[in-house]
N, C-alpha and C positions, 0 to 999 in steps of 0.2 A: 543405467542403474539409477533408481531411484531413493538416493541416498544424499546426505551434503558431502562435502570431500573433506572440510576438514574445519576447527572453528570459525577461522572467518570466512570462510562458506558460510558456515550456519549464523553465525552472526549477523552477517550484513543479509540473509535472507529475514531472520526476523525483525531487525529492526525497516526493510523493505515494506514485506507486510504490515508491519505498524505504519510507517507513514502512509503506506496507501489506505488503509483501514478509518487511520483519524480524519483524514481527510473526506472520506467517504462519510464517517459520521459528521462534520463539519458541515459540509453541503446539505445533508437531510435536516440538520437539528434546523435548518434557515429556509426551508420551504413554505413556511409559510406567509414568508414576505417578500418568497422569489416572482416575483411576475417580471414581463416585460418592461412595463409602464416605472417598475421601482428599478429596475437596472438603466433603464435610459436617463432616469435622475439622478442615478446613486454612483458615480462612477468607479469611486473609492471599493464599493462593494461589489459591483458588475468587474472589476481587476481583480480581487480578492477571490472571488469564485472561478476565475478562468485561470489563475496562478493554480488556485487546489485539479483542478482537471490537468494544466500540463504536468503537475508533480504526479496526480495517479497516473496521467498514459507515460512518464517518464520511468515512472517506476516499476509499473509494470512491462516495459518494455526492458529493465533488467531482471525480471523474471522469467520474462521468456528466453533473452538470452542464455542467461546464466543454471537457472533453476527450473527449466519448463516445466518438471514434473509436480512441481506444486501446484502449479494452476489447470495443466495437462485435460484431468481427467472433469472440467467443467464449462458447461457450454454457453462459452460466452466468445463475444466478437474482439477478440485479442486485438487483433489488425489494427482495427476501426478504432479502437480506443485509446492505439499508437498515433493512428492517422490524426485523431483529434489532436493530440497534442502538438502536433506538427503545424496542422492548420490554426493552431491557436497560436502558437510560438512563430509562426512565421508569415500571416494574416492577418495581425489582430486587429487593425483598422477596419477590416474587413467582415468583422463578426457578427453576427444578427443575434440582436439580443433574446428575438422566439426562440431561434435553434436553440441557443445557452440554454434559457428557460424550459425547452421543452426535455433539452437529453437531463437536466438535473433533476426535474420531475417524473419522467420517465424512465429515464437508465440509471439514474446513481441508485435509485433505493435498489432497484432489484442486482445491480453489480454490490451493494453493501450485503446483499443476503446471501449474494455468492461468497463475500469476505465472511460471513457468517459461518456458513460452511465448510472453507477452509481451513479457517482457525479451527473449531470445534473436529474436522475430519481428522487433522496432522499432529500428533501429542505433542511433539517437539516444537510445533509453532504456539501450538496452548500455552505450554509451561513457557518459553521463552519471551512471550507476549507478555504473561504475565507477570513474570519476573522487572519484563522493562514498566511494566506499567506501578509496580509497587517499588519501580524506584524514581518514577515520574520521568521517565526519559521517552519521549514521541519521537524519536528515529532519527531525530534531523544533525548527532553527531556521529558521524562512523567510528571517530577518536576517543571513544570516550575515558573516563578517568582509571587509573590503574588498578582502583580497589574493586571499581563498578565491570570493568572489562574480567576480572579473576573471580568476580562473582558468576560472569554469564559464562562465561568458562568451566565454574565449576557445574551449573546447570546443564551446558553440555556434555561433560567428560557421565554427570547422573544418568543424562537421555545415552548418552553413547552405551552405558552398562546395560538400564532397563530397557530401551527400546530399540534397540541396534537400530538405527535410524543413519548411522554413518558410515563411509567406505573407506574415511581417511584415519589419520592415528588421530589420539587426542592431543596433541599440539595444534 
């Protein structure tokens, strides 16, 4: 069923998407200073990009888990993008700075157009995106504060009415 099961289902799926999303825009907005020659120098920044890669294969490897049907129905190499993270987190002596440079310039944009798409396809990740984003919250507390968590709360119990988007109660 392609449904959340219950708020923090839905919760921790958008705030998921959000930090893979920011991060996706993090790595493009810096393409134009990514080359090899400035990561062999930079090293503070050559970790700083390879930390946003393990967090998207991290992330999204809880969406496959958890949520496949969000990402399901788009064709991209799920795997591989686990696999990266793997190889980064568990290699990283071993990295080559082309390859970095190459899948950031070649695969981030086009995986951020997929994030594109997703957002804009799923109403429920729209408005919940939104909602984090007009409260400046980028994903990275699952905990967050009690007024800010009854807010997102209320936004889902709204999608639960308008979109039946859910399979669980609204608790």
């Amino acid at each position: 069923m392609n449904k959340y099961k219950n708020i923090d289902d839905f919760r921790k799926t958008v705030i998921t998407v959000n930090l893979i999303y920011r991060n996706l825009e993090n790595i493009v907005s810096k393409l134009n200073i990514l080359t090899k020659d400035f990561l062999d120098k930079n090293e503070d920044f050559a970790n700083n990009i390879c930390l946003r890669l393990q967090v998207i294969g991290e992330s999204i490897n809880h969406l496959v888990k958890a949520n496949s049907f969000i990402i399901s129905d788009y064709d991209e190499p799920w795997r591989e993008i686990v696999e990266l993270r793997n190889i980064i987190s568990h290699n990283y002596g071993e990295l080559n700075p082309v390859e970095i440079t190459e899948i950031c310039h070649n695969d981030v944009p086009k995986l951020k157009q997929t994030f594109d798409k997703i957002i804009m396809d799923n109403n429920s990740l729209k408005k919940g995106i939104a909602f984090l984003d007009g409260v400046k919250i980028f994903g990275y507390n699952l905990n967050m504060p009690a007024d800010l968590n009854q807010k997102l709360k209320d936004v889902y119990i709204e999608l639960n009415h308008t979109d039946n988007c859910f399979s669980g109660k609204n608790s």
